[in-house]
C-alpha positions, 0 to 999 in steps of 0.5 A: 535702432532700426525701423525693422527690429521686431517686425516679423518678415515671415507673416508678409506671405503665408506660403500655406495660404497662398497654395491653398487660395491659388486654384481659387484666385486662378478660376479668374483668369480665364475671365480676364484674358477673356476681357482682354483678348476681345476687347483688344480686338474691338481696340485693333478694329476700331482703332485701323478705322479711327486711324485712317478717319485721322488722317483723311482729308475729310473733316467730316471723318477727321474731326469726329476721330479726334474727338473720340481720340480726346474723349477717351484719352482724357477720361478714366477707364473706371470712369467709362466702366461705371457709365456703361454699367451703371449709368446706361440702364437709366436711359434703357441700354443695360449691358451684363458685367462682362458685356460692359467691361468688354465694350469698355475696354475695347472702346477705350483701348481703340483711342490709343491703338488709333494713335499707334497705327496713326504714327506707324503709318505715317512713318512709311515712306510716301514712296510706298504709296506712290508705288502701289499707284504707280500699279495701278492698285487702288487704294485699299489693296496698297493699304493691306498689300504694301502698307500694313504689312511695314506698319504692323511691324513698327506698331507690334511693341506699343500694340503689345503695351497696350495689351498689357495695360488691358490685362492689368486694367481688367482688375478694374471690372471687379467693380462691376462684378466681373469675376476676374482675377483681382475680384477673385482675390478681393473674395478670398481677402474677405474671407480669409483676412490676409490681404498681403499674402493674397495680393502679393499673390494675384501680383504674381500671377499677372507678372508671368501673364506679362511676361508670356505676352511680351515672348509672344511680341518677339516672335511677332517682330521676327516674323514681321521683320523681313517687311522692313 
């Protein structure tokens, strides 16, 4: 006998349901794409600084860099979330739900975007370098004029993984009360008491959200291919 005989496929999504809470469940969304472009952007800032700190020759740069990289690699984002929200108003720093989520995600993200950047320099011929040298450019304007542009085309797919992991992580401020997508949806859940039909939902408004990220990537490659 099957394990499936009797089981009623049609109530895993209630269709009328779903269309009913969509506008609901999409007032989240401008919250979470909020979250994420800004605390992407704390991420690419800090993580160009973090980078370059990596690979000085200064222990007084390169070690607090690998430190910071370690710590936020090696600890939960949900972890980090509650220390800022929760944690810091007892020493007197008290952030709102949405300066808190934005600080956590840009200052978490800035640890692997470091590394990103880290890589894709180094994977730049050493040529490069001592061709900006060579006319007489310092050291700053071969960087942004020579290096970056090449780096930025290597780094453009996992950059774009780690926007994407952002976006989906978002879900995580609902903890903290931010009202993005999924705290929207766990709203909706309560007060309707569907949580397969209202979960599969929120799932599907991230996928697409996805899927425009990842064309937004392609045109960012084909733009950037001609440095290569």
């Amino acid at each position: 006998m099957s394990i499936f005989n009797g089981f009623d496929f049609g109530g895993v999504f209630d269709i009328e349901l779903a269309l009913e809470s969509l506008p609901f469940i999409l007032g989240g969304l401008p919250m979470t794409l909020v979250v994420s472009l800004a605390g992407m952007a704390i991420g690419l800032l800090l993580g160009l600084f973090l980078a370059l700190a990596r690979r000085s020759e200064k222990l007084t740069l390169r070690w607090p860099a690998r430190m910071y990289i370690s710590f936020m690699r090696g600890t939960p984002m949900l972890v980090f979330l509650f220390l800022l929200y929760f944690g810091l108003p007892e020493i007197g720093i008290e952030f709102t739900a949405l300066t808190a989520a934005i600080l956590g995600f840009g200052l978490n993200s800035a640890a692997y975007i470091a590394e990103i950047n880290r890589s894709s320099l180094n994977s730049i011929d050493h040529g490069q370098w001592e061709s900006g040298k060579a006319l007489n450019m310092s050291y700053w304007k071969t960087l942004r004029k020579i290096i970056l542009p090449q780096a930025t085309r290597i780094a453009i797919p996992p950059l774009t993984n780690v926007f994407m992991d952002i976006v989906k992580a978002t879900s995580l401020a609902a903890v903290i009360t931010v009202p993005e997508l999924f705290q929207k949806t766990q709203i909706a859940v309560g007060r309707e008491f569907d949580a397969m039909t209202l979960y599969i939902l929120v799932a599907m408004i991230y996928w697409p959200t996805c899927v425009i990220i990842s064309f937004f990537q392609d045109r960012l490659e084909k733009r950037y291919s001609r440095f290569l």
